[in-house]
C-alpha positions as CSV (number, residue, x, y, z in Angstrom):
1,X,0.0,0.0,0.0
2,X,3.0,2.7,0.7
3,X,4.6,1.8,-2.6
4,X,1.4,2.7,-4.6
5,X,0.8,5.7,-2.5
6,X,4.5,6.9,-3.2
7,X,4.4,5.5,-7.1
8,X,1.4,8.2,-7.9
9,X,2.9,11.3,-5.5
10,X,6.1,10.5,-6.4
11,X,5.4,11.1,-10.3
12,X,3.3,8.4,-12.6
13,X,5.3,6.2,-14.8
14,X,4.3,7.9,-17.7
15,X,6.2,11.1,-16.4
16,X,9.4,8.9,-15.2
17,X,9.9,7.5,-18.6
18,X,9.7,10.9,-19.9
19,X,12.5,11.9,-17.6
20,X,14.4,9.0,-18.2
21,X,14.5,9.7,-21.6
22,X,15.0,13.4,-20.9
23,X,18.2,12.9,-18.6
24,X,19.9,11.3,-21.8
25,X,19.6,14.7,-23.5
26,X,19.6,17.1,-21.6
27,X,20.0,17.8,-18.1
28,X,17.8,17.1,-15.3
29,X,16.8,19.9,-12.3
30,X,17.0,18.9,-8.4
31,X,13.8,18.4,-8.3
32,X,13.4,15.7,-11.5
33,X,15.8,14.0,-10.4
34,X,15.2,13.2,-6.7
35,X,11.8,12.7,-8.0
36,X,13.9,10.1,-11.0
37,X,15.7,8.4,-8.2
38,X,12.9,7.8,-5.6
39,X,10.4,6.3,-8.2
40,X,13.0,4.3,-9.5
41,X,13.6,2.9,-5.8
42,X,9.9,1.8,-5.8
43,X,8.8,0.6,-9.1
44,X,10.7,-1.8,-10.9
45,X,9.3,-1.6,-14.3
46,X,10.7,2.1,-14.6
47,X,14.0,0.6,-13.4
48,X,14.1,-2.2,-15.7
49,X,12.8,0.5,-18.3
50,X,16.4,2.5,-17.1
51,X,18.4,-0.2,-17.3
52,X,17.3,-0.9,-20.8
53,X,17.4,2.7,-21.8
54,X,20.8,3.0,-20.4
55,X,22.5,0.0,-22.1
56,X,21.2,1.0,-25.5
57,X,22.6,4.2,-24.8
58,X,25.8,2.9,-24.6
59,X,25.6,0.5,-27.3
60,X,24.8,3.2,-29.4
61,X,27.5,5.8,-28.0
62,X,30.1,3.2,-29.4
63,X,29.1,3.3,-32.8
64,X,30.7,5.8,-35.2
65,X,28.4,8.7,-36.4
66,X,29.3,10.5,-39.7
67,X,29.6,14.3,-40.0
68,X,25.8,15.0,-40.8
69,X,25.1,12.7,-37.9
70,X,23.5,10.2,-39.4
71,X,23.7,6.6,-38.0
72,X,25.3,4.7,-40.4
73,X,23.4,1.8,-42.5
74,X,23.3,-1.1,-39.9
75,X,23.6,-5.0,-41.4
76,X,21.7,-7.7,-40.1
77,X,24.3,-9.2,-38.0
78,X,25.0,-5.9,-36.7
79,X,21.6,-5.3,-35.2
80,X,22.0,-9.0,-33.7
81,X,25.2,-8.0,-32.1
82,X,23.2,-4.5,-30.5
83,X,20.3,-6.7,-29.6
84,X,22.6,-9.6,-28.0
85,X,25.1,-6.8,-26.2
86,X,21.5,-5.2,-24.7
87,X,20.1,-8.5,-23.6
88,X,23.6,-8.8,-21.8
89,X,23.7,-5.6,-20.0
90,X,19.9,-5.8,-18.6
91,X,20.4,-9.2,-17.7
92,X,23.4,-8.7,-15.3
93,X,21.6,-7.6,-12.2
């Protein structure tokens, strides 16, 4: 019962992923991001939505991007690479 009353004062889901998103961006104030960090200690689809978010982040950091910032044209076994390396990373904890 406290975690659903904290979940919906905290901020709704909707909003978190939105902020989620948002921190990869641009930056966060105080305020989003205690509110970030305490509704991702209570509900765990948000912080499995994080974790996934955050890996694919990564994954896509690595690759090269050309000078009009384009992602460059992706083969089949790349994309199976990117989809085993994410599976990896959200499956570690």
């Amino acid at each position: 019962m406290l975690k659903k009353i904290l979940h919906i004062t905290i901020l709704p889901c909707k909003t978190i992923t939105y902020l989620i998103e948002k921190r990869i961006s641009s930056s966060l104030t105080l305020r989003e991001k205690i509110q970030l960090e305490l509704h991702l200690i209570v509900c765990k689809w948000c912080a499995v939505y994080n974790k996934k978010v955050n890996a694919i982040h990564q994954i896509l950091a690595k690759l090269h991007f050309d000078a009009t910032n384009k992602i460059p044209d992706l083969q089949q076994s790349d994309l199976e690479k990117i989809k085993s390396e994410i599976r990896k990373k959200t499956e570690k904890n």
